[in-house]
Phi, psi and omega in degrees: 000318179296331145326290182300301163343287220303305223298325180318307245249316177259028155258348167253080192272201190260343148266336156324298148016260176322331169263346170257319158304314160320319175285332176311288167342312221248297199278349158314301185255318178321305182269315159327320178290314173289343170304302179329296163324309167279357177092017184259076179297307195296320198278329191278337161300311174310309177311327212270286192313305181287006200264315191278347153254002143315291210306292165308354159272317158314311183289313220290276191318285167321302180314299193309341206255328169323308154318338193308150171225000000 
């Protein structure tokens, strides 16, 4: 377990950060909104719903590994 801790902390930088928040993003608003267009509601929810646990699993996910000793 303890192993797995090291590997979060030292592979999980602040660009990592950034590319999994960035992805969030994108799938939040971009591909919802096109999803949205296209009449695909089940699908522009999902998008929706995973972009919002990129994004707060990504900060979340940073903090935690900050702390990491």
């Amino acid at each position: 377990m303890n192993s797995i801790l090291k590997a979060i902390k030292n592979y999980y930088t602040v660009y990592t950060m950034f590319l999994v928040v960035g992805s969030g993003l994108v799938s939040y608003f971009i591909d919802y909104q096109n999803m949205k267009r296209k009449k695909y509601n089940k699908e522009a929810k999902i998008s929706k719903t995973i972009g919002t646990i990129y994004i707060f699993g990504g900060i979340i996910l940073f903090i935690l590994a900050s702390f990491i000793d």
